[in-house]
C-alpha positions in Angstrom: 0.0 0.0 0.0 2.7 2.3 0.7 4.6 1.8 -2.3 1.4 2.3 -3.9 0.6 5.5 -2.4 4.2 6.6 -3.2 3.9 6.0 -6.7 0.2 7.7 -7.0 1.1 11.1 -4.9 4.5 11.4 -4.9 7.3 11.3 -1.9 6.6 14.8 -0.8 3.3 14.6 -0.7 3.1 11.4 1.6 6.0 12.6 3.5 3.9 15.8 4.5 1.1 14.0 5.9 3.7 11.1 7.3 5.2 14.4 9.5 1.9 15.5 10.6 1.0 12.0 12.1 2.3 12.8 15.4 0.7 15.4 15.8 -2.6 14.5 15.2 -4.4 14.4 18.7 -7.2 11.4 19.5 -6.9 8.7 16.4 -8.0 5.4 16.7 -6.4 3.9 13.4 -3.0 6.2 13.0 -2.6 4.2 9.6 -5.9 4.6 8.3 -6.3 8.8 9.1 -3.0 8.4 6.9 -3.7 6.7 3.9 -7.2 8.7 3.5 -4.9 12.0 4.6 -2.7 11.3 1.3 -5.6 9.9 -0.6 -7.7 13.1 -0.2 -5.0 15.6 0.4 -6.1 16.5 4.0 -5.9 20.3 4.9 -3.5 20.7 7.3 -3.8 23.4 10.3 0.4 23.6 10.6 3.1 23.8 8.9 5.2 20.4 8.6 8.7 20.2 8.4 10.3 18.1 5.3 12.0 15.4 6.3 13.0 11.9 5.6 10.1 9.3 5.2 9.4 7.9 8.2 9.6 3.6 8.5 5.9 3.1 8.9 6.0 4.0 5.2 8.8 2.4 4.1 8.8 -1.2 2.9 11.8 -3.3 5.0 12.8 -7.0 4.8 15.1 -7.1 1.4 18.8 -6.4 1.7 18.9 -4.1 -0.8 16.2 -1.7 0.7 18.2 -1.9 4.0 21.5 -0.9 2.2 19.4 2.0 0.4 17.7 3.3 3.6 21.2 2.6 5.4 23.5 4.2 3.1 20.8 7.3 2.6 20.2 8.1 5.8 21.5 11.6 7.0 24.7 11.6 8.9 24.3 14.0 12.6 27.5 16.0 11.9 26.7 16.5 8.2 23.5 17.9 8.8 24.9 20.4 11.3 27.6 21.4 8.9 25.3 21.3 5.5 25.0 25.2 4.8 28.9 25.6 5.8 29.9 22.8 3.2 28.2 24.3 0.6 29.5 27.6 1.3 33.2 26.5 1.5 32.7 23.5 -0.5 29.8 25.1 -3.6 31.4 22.5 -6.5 30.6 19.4 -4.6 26.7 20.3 -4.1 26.2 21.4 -7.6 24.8 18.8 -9.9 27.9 17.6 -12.6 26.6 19.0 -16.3 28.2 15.8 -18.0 25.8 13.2 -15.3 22.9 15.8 -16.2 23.4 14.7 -19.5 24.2 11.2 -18.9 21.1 10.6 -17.0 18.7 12.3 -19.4 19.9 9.9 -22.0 19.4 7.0 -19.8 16.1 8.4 -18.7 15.0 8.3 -22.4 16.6 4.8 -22.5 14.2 3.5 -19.8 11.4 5.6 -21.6 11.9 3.9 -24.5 12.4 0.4 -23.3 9.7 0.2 -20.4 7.1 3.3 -21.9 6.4 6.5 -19.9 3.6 5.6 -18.4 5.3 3.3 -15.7 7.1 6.4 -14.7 5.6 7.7 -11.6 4.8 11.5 -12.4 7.8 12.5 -9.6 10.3 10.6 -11.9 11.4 14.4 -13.5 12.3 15.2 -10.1 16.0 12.5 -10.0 18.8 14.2 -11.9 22.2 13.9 -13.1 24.7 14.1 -10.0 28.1 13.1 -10.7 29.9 11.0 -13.1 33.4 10.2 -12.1 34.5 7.2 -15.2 31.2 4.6 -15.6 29.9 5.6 -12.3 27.1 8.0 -12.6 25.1 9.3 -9.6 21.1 10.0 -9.7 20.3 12.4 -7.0 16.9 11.7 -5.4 14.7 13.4 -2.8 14.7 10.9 -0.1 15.5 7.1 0.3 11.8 6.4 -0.6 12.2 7.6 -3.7 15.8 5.5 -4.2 13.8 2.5 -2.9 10.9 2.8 -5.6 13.5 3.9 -8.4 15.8 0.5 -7.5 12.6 -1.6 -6.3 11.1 -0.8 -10.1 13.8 0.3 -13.1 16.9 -0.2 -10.9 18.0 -4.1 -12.7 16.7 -1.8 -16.3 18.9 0.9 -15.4 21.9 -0.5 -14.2 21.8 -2.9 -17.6 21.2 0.2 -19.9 24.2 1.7 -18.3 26.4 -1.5 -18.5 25.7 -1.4 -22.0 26.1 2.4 -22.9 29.4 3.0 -20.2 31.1 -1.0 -20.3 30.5 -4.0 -17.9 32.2 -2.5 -14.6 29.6 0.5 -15.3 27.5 1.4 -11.8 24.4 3.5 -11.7 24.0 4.6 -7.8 21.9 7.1 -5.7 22.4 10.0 -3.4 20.3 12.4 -2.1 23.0 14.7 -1.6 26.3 15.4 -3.1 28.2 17.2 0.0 27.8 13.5 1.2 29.7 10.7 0.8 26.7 8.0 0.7 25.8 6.1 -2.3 24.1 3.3 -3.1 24.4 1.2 -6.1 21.0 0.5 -7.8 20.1 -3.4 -8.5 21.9 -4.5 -11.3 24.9 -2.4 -10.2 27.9 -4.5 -8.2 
């Protein structure tokens, strides 16, 4: 369900109403005032602040998701540093042109082979990150999103690459390029 609610509304969207779960007062189904929160786009009497999507939402159990969610996952002192890196550090938080390119041609790939209308409609919102060889990084919102993009196109993608970039090739995700996480997309060793 949540995967399919992901898909539908998009990661921001169920991330919102995820956030504003705790602070509803009096439920008696938690997971049922959010599914019909997303599902009919709930009016909200505060503000929510963005963050990662919380477990409840997330689907756990394969290895892969674990090493997604693991290798995503903010890291304390970068958080507390993140508008310092970027200030002494702007080149490694700005998206690489030649991965901007590289990914738009593999997006186009995976339109071609699989049809755009498997694409969830938040698919525009992964780009190009970095390409250092045949590695090429897709930056992502959240680890949701790098757990629907590997769960669904990540074996497609990681072969389109292979093919276009040679058989060492690795298509990975980030959500951030001031960090050092990445993790490889199925397919990708």
């Amino acid at each position: 369900m949540a995967r399919d609610l992901v898909a539908k509304h998009g990661p921001t969207h169920c991330t919102r109403y995820a956030n504003a779960l705790p602070l509803q007062k009096n439920l008696r189904n938690p997971a049922g005032w959010l599914r019909r929160a997303i599902e009919e786009g709930f009016e909200l009497s505060e503000p929510v602040q963005h963050s990662e999507m919380p477990a409840v939402l997330a689907h756990e159990g394969e290895e892969t998701r674990a090493l997604i969610a693991s290798d995503l996952a903010p890291e304390p002192e970068r958080a507390e540093e993140s508008s310092e890196s970027s200030e002494t550090h702007p080149e490694t938080s700005l998206p690489d042109p030649a991965a901007e390119e590289a990914w738009s041609s593999l997006a186009e790939d995976l339109v071609a082979l699989r049809g755009r209308e498997v694409l969830p409609p938040w698919f525009e919102q992964f780009e190009g990150g970095e390409l250092e060889g045949s590695t090429l990084t897709i930056l992502v919102p959240n680890s949701t999103a790098a757990n629907h993009l590997n769960d669904n196109f990540g074996e497609d993608l990681s072969r389109l690459w292979r093919e276009r970039s040679g058989a060492d090739a690795v298509v990975q995700v980030a959500t951030e390029l001031a960090s050092d996480r990445r993790a490889p997309l199925r397919g990708s060793t």
